[in-house]
LOTI-361499 format. One line per 8 residues: their letters; for each residue x, y, z of N, C-alpha, C. Coordinates in Angstrom, 1 decimal. Example, Ala and Ser with C-alpha at 12.3 -4.5 7.8 and 13.67 -1.06 7.14 Angstrom:
2
as) 13.2:-5.7:7.8:12.3:-4.5:7.8:13.2:-3.3:7.8 ~ 12.8:-2.2:7.1:13.7:-1.1:7.1:12.9:0.0:7.9
END
This chain:
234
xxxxxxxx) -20.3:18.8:5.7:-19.7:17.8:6.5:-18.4:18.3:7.1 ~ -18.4:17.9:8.6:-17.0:18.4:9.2:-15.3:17.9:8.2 ~ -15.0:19.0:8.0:-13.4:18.8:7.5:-12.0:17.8:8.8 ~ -12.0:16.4:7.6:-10.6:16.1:8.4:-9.3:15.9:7.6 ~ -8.7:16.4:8.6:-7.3:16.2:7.4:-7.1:15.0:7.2 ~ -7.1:14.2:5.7:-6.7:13.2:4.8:-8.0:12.5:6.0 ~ -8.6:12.4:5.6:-10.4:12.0:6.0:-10.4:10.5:5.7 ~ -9.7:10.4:4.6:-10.0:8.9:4.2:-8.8:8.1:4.8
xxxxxxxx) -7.7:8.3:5.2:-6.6:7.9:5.4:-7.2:7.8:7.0 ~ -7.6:9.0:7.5:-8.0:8.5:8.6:-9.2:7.7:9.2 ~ -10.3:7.5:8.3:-10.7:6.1:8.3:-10.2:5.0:8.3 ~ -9.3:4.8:7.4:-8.5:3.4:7.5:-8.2:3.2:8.5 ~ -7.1:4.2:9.7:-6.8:4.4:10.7:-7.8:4.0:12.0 ~ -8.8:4.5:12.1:-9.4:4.2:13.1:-10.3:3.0:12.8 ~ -11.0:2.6:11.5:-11.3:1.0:11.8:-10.2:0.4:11.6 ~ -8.8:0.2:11.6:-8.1:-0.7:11.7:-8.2:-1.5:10.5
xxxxxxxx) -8.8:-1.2:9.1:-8.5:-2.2:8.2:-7.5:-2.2:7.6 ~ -7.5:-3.9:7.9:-6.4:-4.4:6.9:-6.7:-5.4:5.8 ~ -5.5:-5.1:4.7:-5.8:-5.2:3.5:-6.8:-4.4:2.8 ~ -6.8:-2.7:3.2:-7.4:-2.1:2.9:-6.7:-1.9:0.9 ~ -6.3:-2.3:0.5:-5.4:-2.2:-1.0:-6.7:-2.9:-1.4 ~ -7.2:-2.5:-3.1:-7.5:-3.4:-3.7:-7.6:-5.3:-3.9 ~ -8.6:-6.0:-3.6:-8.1:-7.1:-3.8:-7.5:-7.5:-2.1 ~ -7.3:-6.7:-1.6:-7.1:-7.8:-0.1:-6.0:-8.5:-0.2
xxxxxxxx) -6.2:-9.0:1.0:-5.0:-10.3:1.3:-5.1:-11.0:0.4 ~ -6.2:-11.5:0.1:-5.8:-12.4:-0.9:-5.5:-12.7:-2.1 ~ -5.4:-11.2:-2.7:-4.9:-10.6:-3.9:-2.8:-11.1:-3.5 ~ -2.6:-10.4:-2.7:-1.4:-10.6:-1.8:-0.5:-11.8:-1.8 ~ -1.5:-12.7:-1.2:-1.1:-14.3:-1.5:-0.7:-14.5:-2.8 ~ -1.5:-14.1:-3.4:-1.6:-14.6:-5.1:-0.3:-13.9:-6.0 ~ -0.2:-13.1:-5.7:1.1:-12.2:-5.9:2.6:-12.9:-5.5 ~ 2.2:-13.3:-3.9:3.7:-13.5:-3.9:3.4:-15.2:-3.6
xxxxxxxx) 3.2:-15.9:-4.1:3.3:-17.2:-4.6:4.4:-17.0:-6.0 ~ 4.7:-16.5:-6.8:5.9:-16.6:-7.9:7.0:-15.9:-7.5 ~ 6.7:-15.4:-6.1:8.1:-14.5:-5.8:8.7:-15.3:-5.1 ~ 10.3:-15.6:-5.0:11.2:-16.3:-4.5:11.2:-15.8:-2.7 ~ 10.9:-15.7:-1.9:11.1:-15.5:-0.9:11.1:-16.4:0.1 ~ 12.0:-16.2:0.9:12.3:-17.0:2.2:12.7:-16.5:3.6 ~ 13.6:-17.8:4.0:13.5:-17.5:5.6:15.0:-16.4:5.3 ~ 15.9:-16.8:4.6:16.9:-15.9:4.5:16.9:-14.3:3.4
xxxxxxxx) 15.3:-13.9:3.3:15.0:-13.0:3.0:14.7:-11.6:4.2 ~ 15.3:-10.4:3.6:14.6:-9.2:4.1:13.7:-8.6:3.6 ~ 12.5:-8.6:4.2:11.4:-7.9:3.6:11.1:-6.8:3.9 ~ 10.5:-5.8:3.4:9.8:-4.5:4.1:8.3:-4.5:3.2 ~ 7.7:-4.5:4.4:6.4:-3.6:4.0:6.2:-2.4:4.4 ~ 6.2:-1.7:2.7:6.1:-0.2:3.3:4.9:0.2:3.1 ~ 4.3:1.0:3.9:3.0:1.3:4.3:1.8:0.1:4.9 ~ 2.5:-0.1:6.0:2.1:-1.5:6.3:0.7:-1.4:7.2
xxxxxxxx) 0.2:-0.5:7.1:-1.5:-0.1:8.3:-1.3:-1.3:9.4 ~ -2.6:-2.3:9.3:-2.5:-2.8:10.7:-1.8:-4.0:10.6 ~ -0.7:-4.2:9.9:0.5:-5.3:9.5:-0.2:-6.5:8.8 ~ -1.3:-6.7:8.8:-1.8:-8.1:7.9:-0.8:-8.4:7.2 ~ -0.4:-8.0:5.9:0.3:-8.2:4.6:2.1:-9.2:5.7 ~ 2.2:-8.1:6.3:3.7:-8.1:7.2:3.6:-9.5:8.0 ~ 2.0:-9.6:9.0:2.3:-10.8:9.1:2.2:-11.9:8.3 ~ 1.2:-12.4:7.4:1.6:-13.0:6.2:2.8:-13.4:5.9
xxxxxxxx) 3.7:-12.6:5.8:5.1:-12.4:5.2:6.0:-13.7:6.2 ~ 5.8:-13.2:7.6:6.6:-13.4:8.9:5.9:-15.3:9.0 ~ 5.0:-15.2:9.0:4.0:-16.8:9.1:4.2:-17.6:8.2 ~ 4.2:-17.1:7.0:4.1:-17.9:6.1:6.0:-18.0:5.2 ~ 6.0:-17.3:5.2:8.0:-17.5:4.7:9.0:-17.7:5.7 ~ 8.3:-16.7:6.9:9.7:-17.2:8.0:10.9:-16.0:7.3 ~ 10.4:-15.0:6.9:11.2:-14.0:6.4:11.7:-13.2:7.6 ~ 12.7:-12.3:7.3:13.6:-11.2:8.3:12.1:-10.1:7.9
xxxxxxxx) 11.1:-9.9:8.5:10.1:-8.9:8.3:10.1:-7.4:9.1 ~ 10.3:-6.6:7.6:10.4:-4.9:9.0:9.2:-4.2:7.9 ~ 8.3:-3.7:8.8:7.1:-2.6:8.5:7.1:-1.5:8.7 ~ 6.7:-0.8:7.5:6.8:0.8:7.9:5.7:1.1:8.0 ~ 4.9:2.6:8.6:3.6:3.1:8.7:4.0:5.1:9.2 ~ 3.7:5.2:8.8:3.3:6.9:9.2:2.6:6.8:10.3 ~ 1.5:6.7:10.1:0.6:6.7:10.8:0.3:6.2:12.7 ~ 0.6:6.8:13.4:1.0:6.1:14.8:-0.3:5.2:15.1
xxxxxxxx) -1.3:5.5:14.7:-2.4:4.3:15.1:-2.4:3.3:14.5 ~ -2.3:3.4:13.6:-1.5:2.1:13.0:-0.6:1.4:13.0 ~ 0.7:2.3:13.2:1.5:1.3:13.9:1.4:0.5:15.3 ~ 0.8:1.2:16.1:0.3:0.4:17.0:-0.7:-0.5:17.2 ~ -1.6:-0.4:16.4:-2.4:-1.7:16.0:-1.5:-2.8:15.2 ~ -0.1:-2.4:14.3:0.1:-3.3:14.1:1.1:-3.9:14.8 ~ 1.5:-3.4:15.7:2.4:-3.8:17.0:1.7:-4.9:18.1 ~ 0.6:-4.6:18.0:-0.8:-5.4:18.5:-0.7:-6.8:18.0
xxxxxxxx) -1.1:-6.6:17.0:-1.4:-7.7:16.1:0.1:-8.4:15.9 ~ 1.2:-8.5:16.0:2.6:-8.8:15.8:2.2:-9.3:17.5 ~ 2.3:-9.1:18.5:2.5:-9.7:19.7:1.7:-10.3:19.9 ~ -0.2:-10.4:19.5:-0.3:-11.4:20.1:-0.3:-12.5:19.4 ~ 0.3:-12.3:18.3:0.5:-13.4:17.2:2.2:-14.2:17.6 ~ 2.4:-13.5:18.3:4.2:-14.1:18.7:5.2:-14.0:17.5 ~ 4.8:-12.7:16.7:5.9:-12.8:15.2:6.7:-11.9:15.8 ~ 8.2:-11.8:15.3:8.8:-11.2:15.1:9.4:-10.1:14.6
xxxxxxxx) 8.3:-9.5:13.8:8.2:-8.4:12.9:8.5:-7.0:13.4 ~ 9.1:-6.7:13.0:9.7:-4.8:13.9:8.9:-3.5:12.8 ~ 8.2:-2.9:13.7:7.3:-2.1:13.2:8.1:-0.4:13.7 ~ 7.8:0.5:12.6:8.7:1.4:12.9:7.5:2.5:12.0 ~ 7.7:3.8:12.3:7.0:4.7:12.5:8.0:5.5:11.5 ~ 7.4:5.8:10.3:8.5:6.7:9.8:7.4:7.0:7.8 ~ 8.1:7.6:7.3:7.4:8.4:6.0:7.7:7.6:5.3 ~ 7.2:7.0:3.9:8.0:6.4:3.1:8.4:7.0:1.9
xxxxxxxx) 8.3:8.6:1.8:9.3:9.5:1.6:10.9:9.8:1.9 ~ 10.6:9.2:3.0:12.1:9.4:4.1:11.9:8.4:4.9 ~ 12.2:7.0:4.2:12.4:5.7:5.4:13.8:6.3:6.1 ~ 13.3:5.8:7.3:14.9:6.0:8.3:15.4:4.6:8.2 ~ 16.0:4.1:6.8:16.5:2.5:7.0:18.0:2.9:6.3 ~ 18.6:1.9:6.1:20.0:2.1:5.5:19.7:1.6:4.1 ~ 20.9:1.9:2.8:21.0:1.4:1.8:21.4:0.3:1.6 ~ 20.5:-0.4:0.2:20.7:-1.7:-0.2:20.5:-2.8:0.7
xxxxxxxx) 19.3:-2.8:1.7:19.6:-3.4:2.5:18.5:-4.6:2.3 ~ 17.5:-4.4:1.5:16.1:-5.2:1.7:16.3:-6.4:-0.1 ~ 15.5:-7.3:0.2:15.8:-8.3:-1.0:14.4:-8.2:-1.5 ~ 13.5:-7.6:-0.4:12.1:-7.6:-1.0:11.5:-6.2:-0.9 ~ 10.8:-5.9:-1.2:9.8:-4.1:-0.9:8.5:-4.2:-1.3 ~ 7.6:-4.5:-0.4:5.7:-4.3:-1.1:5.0:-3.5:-0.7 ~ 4.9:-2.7:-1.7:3.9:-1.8:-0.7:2.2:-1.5:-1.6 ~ 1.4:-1.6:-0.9:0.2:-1.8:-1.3:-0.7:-0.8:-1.1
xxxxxxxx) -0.7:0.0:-2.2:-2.2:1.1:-2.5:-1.3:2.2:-1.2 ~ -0.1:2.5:-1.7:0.6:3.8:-0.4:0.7:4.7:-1.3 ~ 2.0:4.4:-2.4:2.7:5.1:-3.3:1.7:6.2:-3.8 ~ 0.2:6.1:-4.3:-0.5:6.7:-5.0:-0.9:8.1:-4.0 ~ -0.6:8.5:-2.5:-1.0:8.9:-1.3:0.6:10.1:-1.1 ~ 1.2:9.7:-1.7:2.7:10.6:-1.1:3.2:10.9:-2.8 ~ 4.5:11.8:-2.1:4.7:11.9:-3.6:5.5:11.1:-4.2 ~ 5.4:10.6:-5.2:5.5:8.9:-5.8:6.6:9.6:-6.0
xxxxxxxx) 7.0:10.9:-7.1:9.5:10.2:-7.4:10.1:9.9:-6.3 ~ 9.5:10.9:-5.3:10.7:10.5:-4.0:10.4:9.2:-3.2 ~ 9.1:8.7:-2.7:8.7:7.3:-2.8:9.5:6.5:-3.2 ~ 9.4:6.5:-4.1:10.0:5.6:-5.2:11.4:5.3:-5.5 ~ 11.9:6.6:-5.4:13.3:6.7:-5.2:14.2:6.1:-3.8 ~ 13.6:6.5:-3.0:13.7:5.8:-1.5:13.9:4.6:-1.3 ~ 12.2:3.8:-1.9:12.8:1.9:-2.4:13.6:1.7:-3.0 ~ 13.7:2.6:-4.4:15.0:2.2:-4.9:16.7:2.4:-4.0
xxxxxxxx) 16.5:3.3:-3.0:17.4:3.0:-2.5:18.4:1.9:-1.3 ~ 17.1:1.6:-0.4:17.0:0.6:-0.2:16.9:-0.8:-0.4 ~ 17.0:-1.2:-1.4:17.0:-2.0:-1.6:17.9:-2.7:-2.2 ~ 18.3:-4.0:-1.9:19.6:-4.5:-2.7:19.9:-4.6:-4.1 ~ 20.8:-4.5:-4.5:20.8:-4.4:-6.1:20.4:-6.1:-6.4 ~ 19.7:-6.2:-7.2:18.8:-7.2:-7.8:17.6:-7.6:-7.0 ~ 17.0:-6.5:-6.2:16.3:-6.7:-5.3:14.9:-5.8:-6.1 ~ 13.4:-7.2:-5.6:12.5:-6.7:-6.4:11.6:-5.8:-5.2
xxxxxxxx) 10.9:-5.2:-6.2:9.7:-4.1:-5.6:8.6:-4.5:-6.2 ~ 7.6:-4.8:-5.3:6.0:-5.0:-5.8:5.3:-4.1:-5.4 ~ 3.9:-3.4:-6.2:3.7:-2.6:-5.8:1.8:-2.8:-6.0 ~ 1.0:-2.4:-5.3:-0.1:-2.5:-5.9:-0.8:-1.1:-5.9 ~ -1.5:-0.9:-7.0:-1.8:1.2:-7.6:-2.8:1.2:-8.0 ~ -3.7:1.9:-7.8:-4.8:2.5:-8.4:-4.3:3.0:-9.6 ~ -5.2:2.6:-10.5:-4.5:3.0:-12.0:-5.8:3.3:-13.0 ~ -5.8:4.2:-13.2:-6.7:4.8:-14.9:-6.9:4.0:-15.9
xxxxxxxx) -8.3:3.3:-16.0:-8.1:2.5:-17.2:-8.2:3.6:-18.4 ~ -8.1:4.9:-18.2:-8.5:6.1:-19.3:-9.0:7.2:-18.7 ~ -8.1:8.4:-19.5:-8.4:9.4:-18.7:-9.9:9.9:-18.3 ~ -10.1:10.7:-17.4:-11.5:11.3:-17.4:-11.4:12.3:-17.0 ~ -13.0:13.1:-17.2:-12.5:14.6:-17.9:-12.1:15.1:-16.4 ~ -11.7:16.7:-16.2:-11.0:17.4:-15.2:-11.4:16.8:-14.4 ~ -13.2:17.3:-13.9:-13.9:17.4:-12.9:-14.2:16.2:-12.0 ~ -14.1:15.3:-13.1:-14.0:14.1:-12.6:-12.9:13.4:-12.0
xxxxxxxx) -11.6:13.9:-12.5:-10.4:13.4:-12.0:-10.2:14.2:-10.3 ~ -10.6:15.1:-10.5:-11.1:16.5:-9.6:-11.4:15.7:-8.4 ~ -12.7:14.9:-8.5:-13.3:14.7:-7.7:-12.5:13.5:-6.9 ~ -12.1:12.6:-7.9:-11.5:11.5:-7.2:-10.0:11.9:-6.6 ~ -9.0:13.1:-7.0:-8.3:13.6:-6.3:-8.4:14.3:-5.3 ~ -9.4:15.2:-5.0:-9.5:15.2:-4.1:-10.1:14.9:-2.7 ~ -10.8:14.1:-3.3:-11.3:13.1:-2.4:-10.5:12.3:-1.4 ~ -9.5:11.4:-2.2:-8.5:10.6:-1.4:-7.5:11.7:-1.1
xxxxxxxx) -7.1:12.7:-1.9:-5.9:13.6:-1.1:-4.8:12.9:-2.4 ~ -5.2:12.7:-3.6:-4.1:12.8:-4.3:-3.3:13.8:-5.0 ~ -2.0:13.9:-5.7:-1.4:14.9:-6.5:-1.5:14.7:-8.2 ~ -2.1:13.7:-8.4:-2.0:13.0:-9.8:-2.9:11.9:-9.4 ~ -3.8:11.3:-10.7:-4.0:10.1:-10.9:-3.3:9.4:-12.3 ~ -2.9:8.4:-12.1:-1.5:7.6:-13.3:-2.3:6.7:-14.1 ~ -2.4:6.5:-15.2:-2.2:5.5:-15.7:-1.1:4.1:-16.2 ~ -1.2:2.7:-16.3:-0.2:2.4:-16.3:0.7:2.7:-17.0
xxxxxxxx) 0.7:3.3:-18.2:2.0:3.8:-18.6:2.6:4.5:-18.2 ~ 2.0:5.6:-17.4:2.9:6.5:-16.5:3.3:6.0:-15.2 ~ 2.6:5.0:-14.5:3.3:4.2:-14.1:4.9:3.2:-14.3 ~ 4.4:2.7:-15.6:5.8:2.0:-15.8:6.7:2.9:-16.2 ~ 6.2:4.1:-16.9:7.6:5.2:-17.0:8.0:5.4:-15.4 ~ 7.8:6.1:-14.4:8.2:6.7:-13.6:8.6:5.1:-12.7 ~ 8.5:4.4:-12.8:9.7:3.2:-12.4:10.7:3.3:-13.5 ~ 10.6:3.2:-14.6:11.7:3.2:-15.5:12.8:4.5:-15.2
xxxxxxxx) 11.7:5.5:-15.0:12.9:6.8:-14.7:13.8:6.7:-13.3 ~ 13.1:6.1:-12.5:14.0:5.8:-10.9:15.2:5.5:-11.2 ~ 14.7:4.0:-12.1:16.7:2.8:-12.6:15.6:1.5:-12.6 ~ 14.2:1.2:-12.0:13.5:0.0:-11.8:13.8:-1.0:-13.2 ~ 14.3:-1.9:-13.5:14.0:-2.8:-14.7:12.8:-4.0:-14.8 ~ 13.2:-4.6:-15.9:12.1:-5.9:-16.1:10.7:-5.8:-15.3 ~ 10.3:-4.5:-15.9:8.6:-3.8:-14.9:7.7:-4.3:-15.6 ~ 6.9:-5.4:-14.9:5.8:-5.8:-15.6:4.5:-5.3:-15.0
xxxxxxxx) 3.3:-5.9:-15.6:2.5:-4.9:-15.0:1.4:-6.2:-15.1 ~ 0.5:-6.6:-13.9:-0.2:-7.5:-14.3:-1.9:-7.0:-13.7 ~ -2.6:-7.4:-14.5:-4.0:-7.0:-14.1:-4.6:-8.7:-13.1 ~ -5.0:-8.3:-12.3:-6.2:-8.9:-11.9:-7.9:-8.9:-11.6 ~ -8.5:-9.4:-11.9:-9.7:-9.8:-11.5:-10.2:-9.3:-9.8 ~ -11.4:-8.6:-10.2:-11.9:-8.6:-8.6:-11.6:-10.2:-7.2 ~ -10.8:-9.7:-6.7:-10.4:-11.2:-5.9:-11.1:-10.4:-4.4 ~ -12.3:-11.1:-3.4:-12.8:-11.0:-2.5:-12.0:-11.3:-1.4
xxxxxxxx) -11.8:-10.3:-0.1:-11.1:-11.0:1.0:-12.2:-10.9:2.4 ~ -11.9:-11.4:3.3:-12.9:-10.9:4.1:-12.3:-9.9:4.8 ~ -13.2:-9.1:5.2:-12.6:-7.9:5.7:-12.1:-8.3:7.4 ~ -10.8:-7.3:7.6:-10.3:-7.1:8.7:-10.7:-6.1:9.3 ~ -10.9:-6.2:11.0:-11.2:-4.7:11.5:-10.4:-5.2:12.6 ~ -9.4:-3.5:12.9:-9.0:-3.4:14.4:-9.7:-2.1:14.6 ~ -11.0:-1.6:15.5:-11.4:-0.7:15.8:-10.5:0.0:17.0 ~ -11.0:1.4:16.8:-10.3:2.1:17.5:-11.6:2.2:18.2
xxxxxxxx) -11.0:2.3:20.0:-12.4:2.7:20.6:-13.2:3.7:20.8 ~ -12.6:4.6:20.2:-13.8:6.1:20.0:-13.8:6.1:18.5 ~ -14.9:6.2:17.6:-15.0:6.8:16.3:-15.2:8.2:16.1 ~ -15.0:9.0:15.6:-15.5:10.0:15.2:-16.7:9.5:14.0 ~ -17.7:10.0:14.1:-19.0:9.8:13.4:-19.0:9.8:11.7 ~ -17.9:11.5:12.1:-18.2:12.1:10.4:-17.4:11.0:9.7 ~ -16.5:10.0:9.7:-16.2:9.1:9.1:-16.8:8.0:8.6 ~ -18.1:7.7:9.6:-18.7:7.2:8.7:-19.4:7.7:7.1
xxxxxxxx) -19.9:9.1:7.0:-19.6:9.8:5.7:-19.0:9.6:4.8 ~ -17.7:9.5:5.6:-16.4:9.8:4.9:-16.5:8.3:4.1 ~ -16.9:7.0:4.8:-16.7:5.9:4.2:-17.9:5.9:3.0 ~ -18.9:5.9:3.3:-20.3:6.3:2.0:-19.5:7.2:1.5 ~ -18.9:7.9:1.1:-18.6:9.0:-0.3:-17.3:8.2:-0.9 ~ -16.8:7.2:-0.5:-15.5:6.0:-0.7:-16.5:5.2:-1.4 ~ -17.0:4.5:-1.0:-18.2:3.5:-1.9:-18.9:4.4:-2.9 ~ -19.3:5.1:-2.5:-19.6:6.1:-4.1:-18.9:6.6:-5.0
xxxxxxxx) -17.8:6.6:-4.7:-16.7:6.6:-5.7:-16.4:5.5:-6.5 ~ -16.0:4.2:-5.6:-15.6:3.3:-6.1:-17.0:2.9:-7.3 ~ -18.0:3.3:-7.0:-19.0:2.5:-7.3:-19.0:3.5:-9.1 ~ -19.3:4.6:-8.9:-19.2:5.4:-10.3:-18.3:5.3:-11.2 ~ -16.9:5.2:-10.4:-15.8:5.0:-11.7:-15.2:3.2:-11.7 ~ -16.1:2.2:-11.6:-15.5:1.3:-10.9:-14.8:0.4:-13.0 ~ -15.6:1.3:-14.1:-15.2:0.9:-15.1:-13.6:2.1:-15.8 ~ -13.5:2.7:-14.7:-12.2:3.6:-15.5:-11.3:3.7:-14.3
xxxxxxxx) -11.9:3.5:-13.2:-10.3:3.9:-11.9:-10.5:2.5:-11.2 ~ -9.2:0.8:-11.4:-9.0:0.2:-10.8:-8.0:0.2:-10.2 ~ -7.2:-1.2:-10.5:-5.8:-1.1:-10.2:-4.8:-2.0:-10.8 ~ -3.7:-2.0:-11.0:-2.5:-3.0:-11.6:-1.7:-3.2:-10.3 ~ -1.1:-4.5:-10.7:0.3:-4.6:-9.8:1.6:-4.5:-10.4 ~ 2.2:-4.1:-10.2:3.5:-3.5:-10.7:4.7:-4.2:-9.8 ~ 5.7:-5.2:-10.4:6.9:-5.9:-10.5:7.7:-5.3:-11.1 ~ 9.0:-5.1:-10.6:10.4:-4.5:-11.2:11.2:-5.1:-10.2
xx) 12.6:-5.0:-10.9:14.1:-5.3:-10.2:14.9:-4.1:-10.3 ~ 15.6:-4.2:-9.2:16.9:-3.0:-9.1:17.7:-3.7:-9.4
END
């Protein structure tokens, strides 16, 4: 099979899915229904693909909404999708290694199935810096219900292009180590969304591969590799 760099990341990319995270939008909803958020809120979605989550946020709270994305096709699909929806949301092109934003500035931070893709201290550290002091971070992770042996961990790292796969306690340690407090960790239930597509109009083929060897993954480890959502305060 032809080699692409981060193969899977760039599937996302060219069908344009959104709420590609575990659980979908509608997992999302369900999440931030107990979070305090409003019209006099700053939000960031970091790693925000084709903005679903971001407009959500903008539609439904009337929040100050800013998106981040690496990814230029993405961002411009989600720039797409923000105009012809008439939201206000500011979409910005940048690492969430190295957000280009200022300190302490955000009341909110979600970022959904990113963190596990880059390298999580500095990630991590970065929300922590941005964000306001008493200001929460949600997070949603692919997480180990138990280790598995190398070859297998092997396979599912390098598959997606990871450096680690976490379990939640190593999860809630490495928020604990940033400064993150009161980190809870909540499991949910397979929650169905319907799928989003913004297609790009040329595919490259070998991605469709790329998406069969994604469902064969998910489908072999679907009893040891899910995912948690992870709540903390700065």
């Amino acid at each position: 099979m032809k080699q692409i760099k981060n193969s899977y990341l760039e599937l996302l990319a060219e069908l344009g899915i959104g709420g590609a995270h575990p659980g979908g939008i509608k997992l999302t909803e369900e999440i931030l229904k107990s979070e305090n958020i409003n019209s006099t809120c700053h939000v960031l979605d970091a790693g925000c693909g084709t903005g679903q989550t971001a407009a959500y946020l903008s539609q439904t709270f009337q929040a100050n909404v800013t998106a981040l994305d690496f990814n230029s096709t993405m961002v411009a699909k989600a720039k797409h999708r923000m105009k012809i929806n008439n939201l206000p949301v500011e979409i910005i092109e940048g690492s969430i290694e190295d957000i280009p934003l200022p300190n302490h500035h955000f009341d909110f931070i979600i970022s959904e199935s990113v963190i596990s893709f880059v390298n999580k201290p500095k990630a991590i550290s970065e929300i922590y810096r941005i964000l306001k002091n008493g200001g929460r971070f949600i997070a949603v992770e692919p997480t180990l219900n138990e280790r598995l042996d190398v070859t297998q961990e092997q396979e599912i790292m390098q598959f997606y292009g990871l450096d680690s796969l976490l379990m939640e306690k190593d999860w809630a340690e490495l928020l604990k180590q940033i400064g993150f407090k009161n980190i809870q960790i909540q499991h949910h239930t397979t929650i169905e969304s319907e799928p989003d597509f913004h297609y790009s109009n040329e595919i490259d083929p070998v991605l469709y591969d790329v998406m069969k060897k994604h469902l064969e993954i998910i489908s072999k480890y679907q009893e040891t590799f899910s995912y948690r959502v992870y709540t903390c305060t700065k």
